[in-house]
Each structure stands twice: as C-alpha cells, then as structure tokens.
N, CA, C and O atoms as a GROMACS GRO file, in nm:
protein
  260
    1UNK      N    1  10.843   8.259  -1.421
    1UNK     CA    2  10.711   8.220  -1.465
    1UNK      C    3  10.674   8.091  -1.392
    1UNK      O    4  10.736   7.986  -1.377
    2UNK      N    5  10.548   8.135  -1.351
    2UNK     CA    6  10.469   7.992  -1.249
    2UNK      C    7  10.437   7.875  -1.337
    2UNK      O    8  10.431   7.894  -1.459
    3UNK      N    9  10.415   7.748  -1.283
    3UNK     CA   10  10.350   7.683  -1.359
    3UNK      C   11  10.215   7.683  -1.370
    3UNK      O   12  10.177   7.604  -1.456
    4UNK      N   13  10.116   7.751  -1.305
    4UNK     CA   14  10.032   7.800  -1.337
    4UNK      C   15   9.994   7.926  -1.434
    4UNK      O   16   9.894   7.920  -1.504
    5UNK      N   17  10.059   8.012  -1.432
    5UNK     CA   18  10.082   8.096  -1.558
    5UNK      C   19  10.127   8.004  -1.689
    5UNK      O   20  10.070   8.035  -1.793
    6UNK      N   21  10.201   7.917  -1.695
    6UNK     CA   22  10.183   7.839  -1.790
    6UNK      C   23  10.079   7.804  -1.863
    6UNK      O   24  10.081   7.821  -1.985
    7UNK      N   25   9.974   7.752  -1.800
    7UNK     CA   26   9.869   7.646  -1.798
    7UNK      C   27   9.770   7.791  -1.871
    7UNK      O   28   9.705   7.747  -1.966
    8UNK      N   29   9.743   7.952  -1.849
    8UNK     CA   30   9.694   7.984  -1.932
    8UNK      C   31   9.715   8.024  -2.018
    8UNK      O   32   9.636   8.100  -2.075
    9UNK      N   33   9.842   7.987  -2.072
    9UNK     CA   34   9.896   8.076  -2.231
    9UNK      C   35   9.853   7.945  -2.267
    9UNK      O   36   9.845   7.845  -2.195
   10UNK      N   37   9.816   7.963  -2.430
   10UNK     CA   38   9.790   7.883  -2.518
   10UNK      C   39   9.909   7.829  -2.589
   10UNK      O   40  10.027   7.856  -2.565
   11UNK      N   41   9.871   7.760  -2.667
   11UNK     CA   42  10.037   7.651  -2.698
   11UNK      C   43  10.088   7.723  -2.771
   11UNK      O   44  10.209   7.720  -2.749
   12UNK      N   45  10.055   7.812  -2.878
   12UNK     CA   46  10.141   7.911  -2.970
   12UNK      C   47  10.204   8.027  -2.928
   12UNK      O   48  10.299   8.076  -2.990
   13UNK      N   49  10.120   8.114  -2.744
   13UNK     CA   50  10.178   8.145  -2.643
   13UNK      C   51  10.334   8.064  -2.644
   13UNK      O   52  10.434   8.082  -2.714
   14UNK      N   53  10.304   7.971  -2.537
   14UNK     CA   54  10.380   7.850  -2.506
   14UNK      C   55  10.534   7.875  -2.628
   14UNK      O   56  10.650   7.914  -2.617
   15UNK      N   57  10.467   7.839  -2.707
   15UNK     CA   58  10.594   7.777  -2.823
   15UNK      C   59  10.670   7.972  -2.835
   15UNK      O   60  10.779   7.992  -2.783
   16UNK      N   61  10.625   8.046  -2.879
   16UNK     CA   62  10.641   8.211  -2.867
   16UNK      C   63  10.736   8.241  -2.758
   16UNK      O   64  10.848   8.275  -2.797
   17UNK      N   65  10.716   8.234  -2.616
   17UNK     CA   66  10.775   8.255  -2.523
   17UNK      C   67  10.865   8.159  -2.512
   17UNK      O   68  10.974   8.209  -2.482
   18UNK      N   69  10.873   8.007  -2.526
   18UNK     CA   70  11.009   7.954  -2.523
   18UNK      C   71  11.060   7.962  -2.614
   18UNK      O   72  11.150   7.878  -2.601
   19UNK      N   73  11.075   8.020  -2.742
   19UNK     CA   74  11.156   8.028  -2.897
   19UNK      C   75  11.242   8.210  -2.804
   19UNK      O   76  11.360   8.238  -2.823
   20UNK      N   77  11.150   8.298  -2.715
   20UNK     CA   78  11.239   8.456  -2.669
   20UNK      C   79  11.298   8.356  -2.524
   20UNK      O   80  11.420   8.371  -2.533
   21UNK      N   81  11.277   8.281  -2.422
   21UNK     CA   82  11.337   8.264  -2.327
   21UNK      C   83  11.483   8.160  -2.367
   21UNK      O   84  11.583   8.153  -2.295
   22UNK      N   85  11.466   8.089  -2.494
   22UNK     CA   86  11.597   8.064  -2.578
   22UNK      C   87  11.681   8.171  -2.604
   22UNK      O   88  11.800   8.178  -2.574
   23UNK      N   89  11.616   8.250  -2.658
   23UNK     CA   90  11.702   8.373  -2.759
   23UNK      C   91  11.782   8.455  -2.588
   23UNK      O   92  11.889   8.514  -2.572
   24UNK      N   93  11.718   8.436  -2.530
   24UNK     CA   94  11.806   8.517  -2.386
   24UNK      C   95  11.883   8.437  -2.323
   24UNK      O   96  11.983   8.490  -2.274
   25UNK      N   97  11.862   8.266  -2.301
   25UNK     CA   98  11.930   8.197  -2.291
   25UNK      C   99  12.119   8.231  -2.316
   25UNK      O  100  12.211   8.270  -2.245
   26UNK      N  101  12.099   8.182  -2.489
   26UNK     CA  102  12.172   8.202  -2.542
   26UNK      C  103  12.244   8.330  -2.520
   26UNK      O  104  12.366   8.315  -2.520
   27UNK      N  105  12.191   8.486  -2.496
   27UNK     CA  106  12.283   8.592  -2.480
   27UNK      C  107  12.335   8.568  -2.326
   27UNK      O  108  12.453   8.566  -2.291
   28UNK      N  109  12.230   8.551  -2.249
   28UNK     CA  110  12.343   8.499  -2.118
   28UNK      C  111  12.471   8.435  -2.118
   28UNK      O  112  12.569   8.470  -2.052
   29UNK      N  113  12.460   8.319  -2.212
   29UNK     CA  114  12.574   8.257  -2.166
   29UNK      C  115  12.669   8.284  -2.287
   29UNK      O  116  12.766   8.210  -2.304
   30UNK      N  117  12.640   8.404  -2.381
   30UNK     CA  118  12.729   8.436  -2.514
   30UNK      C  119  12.782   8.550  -2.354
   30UNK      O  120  12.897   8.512  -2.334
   31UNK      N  121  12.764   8.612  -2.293
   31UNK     CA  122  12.809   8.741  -2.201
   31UNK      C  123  12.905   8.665  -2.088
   31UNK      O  124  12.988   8.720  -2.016
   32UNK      N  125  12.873   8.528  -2.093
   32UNK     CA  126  12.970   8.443  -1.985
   32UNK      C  127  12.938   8.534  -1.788
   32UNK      O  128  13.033   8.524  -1.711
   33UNK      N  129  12.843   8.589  -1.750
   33UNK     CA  130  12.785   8.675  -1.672
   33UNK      C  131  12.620   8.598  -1.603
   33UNK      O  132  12.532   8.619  -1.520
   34UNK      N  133  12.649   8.534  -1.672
   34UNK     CA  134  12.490   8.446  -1.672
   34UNK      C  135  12.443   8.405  -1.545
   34UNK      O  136  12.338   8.449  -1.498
   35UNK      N  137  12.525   8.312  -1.481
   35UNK     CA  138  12.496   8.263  -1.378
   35UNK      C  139  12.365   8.257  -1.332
   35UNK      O  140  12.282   8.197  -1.400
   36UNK      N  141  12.330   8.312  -1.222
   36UNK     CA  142  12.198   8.307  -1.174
   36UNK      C  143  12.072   8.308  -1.289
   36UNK      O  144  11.990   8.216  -1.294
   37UNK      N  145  12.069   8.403  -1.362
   37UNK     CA  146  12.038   8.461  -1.477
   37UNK      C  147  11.967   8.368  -1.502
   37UNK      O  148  11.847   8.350  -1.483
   38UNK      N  149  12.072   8.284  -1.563
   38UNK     CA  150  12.084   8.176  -1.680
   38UNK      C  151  11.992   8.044  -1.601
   38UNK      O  152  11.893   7.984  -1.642
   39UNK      N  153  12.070   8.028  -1.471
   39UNK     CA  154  12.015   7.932  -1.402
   39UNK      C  155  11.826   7.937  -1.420
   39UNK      O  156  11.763   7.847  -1.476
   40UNK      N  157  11.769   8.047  -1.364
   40UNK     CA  158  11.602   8.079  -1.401
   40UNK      C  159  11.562   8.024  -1.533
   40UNK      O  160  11.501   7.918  -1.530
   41UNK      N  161  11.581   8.066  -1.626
   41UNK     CA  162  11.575   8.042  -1.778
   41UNK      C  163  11.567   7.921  -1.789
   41UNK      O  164  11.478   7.872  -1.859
   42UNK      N  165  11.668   7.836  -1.716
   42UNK     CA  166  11.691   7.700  -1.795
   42UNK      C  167  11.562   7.595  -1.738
   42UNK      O  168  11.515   7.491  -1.784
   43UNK      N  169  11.515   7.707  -1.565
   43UNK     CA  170  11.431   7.625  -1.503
   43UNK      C  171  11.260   7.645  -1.593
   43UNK      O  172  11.178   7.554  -1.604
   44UNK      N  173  11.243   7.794  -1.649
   44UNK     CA  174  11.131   7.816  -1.682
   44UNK      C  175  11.070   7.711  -1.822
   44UNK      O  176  10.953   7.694  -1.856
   45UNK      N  177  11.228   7.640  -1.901
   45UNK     CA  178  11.234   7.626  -2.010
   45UNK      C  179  11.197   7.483  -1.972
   45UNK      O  180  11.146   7.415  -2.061
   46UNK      N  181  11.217   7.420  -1.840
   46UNK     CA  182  11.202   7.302  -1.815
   46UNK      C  183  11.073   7.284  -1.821
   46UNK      O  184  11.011   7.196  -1.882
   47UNK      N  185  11.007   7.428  -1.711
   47UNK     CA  186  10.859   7.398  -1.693
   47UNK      C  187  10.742   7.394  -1.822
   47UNK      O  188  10.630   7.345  -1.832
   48UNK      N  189  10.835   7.476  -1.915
   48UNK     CA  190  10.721   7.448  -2.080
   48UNK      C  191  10.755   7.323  -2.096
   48UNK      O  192  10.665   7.243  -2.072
   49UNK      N  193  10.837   7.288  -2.124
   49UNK     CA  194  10.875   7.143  -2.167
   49UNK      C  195  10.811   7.018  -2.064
   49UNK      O  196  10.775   6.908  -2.104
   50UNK      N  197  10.809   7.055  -1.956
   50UNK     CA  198  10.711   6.928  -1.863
   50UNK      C  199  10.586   6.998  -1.900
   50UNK      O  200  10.500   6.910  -1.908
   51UNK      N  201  10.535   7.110  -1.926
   51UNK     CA  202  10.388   7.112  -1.918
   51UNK      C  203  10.379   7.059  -2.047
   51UNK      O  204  10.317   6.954  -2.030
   52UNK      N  205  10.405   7.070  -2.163
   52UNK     CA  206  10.366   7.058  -2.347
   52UNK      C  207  10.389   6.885  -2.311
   52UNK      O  208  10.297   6.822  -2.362
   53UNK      N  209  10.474   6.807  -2.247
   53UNK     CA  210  10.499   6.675  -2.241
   53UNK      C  211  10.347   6.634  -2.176
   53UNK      O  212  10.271   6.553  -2.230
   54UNK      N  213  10.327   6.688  -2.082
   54UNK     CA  214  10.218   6.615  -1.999
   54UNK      C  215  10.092   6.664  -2.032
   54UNK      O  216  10.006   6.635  -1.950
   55UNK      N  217  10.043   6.750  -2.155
   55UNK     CA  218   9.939   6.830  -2.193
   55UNK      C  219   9.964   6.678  -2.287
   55UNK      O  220   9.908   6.574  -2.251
   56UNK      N  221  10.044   6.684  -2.397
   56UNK     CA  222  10.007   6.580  -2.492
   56UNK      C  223   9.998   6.427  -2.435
   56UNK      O  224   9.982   6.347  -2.528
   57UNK      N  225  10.002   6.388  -2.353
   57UNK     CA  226   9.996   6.241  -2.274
   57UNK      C  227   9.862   6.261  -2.262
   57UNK      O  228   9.782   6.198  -2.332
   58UNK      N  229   9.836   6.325  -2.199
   58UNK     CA  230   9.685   6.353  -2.099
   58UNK      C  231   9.560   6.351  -2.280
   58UNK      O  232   9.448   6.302  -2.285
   59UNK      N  233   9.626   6.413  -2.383
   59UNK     CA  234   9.543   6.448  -2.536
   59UNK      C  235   9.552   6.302  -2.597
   59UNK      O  236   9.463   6.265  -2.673
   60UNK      N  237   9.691   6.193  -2.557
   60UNK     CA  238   9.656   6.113  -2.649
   60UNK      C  239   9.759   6.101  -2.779
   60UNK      O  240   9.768   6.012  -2.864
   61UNK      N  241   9.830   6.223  -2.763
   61UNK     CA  242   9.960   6.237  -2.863
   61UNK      C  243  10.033   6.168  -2.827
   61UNK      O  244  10.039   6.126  -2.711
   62UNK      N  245  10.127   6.129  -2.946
   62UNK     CA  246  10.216   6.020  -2.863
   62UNK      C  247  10.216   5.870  -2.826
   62UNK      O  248  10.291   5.772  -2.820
   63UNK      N  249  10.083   5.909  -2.804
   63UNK     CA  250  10.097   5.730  -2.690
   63UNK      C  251  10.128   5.642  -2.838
   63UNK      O  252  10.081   5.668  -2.949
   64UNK      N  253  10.210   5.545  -2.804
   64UNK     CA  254  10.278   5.460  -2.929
   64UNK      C  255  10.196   5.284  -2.898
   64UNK      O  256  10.200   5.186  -2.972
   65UNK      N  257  10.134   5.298  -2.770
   65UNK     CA  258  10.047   5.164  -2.752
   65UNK      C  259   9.933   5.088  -2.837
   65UNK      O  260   9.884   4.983  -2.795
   0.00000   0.00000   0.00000
C-alpha cells in the first residue's frame, strides 16, 4: 500500500486496515516463515503511523505549546 492510497481512506479506513495488517503481522511471525512477508507489513504499518502522526500535527492535535 502507497502512501498515497493512504491519504484516501478515511481514518476509520486507516484504523480498520491497520487493526487486519496487525492480525497478519502477528500470523507471519506465529508461522516463523515470515521474512519478506513480514518485512512489507511492518513497512505499510509504519506508513499509517507517519501518515495519522502528521495528519494530526498539520489538525492541531497534540500540539502541547
């Protein structure tokens, strides 16, 4: 998944698809077979997590200033 495909799922999208790219996570590396697999996953999981980080900066969430 692109980071542009990101950018049009909506955040309950967003939160939906990383709660199933966990749940496969996890069977990858319960199968010990994972490798490559696993490696993708952990990158797609990064890219929700930098987009939801930098969606709420940009909204104003967060800022503790």
């Amino acid at each position: 998944m692109k980071y542009k495909e990101i950018q049009k799922l909506s955040k309950s999208e967003r939160e939906k698809k990383l709660n199933e790219l966990k749940m496969e996570l996890t069977k990858e590396n319960a199968s010990k077979q994972g490798g490559n697999k696993a490696h993708k996953i952990k990158k797609i999981i990064a890219r929700i997590h930098t987009f939801n980080t930098t969606e709420n900066k940009t909204a104003g969430v967060g800022n503790k200033k």
